[in-house]
N, C-alpha and C positions, 0 to 999 in steps of 0.2 A: 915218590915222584908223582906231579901231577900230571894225568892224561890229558891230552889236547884233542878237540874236536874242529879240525881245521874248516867244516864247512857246517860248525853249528851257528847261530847267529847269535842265539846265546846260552849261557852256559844250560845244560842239560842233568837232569839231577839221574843217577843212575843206579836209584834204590827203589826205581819201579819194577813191579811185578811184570814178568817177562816169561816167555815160553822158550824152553832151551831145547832148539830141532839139531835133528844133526848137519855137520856140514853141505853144502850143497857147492859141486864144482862152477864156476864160472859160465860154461857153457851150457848148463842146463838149469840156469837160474831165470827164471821168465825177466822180462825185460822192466822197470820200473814205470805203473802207471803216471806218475807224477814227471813234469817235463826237466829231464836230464841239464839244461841251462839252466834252471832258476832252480838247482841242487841244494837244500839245506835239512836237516834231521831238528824235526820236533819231539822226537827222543832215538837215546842209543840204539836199546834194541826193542822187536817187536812186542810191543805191551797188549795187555790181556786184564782188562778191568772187568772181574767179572763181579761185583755187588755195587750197591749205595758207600757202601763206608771206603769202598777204594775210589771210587770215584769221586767222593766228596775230600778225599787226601789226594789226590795224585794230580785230577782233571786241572783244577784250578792251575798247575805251574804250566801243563800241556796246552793249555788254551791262552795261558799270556804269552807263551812264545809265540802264536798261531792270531793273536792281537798286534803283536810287535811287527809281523809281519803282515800282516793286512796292512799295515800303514806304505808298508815302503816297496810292497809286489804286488800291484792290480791285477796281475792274472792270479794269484794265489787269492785276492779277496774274491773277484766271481766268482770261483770253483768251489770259494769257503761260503759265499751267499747264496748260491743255489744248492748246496749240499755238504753243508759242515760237518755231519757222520761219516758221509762216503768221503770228503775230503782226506778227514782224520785218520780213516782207514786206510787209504793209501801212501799214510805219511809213517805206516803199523801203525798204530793206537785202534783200536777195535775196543768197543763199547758193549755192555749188555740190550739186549730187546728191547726193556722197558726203561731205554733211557733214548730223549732227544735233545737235540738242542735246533735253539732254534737263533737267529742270527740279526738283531734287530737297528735297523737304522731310520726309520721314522720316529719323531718325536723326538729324537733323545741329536745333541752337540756331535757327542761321539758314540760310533757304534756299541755294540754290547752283543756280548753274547748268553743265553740264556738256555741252564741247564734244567731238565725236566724230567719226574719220574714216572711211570705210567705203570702200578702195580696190575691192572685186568685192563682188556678191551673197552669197558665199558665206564671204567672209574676216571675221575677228573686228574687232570695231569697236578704232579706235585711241583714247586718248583723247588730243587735242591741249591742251585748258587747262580749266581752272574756277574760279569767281570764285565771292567771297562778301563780302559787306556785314560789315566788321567795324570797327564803333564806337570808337572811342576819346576820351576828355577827357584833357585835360591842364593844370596849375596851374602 
């Protein structure tokens, strides 16, 4: 039988690496940073990308959801343009150190997101992938 995710927007794959904590009752669950009306899961449960090579398999389906919805939640795209780590963070999705992204909408039709690696301080960022939202019809 297949699970349903009644407030995913879209389907959510749930063969991401995930941290398994123990229950936690209702009452003494902190309250959700992300705003309780505009409710949807950019994945099942809290994920934990901890290298390059997971993040180069997993990020890319977590950030087209999080493209999908930039299009159609203005408050989720400022929150995602002034802080697309911390955004992601709070949606669970928790990133390693030397990864950023960054959220780009000059020059380019339609936004993009763009991931990056930063092995030291002091080394030039690498770029590992970037996604963009690109429409097509078909007859």
């Amino acid at each position: 039988m297949k699970e349903r995710m009644s407030r995913a927007l879209v389907p959510v794959i749930s063969r991401l690496p995930m941290v398994l904590r123990p229950r936690i009752e209702a009452k003494d669950r902190p309250p959700p940073r992300h705003d309780p009306g505009q409710d949807f899961d950019l994945v099942r449960h809290e994920t934990h990308l901890r290298n390059r090579s997971q993040v180069e398999r997993f990020l890319p389906d977590i950030l087209g959801r999080a493209l999908a919805r930039i299009w159609i939640d203005q408050t989720f795209r400022l929150r995602f343009e002034t802080d697309p780590k911390g955004t992601l963070s709070d949606y669970g999705v928790h990133l390693p150190e030397t990864i950023s992204i960054d959220f780009v909408t000059e020059g380019t039709i339609r936004p993009q997101v763009v991931v990056y690696e930063r092995l030291a301080p002091d080394a030039p960022r690498r770029r590992l992938l970037y996604l963009q939202l690109v429409m097509m019809a078909g007859k």
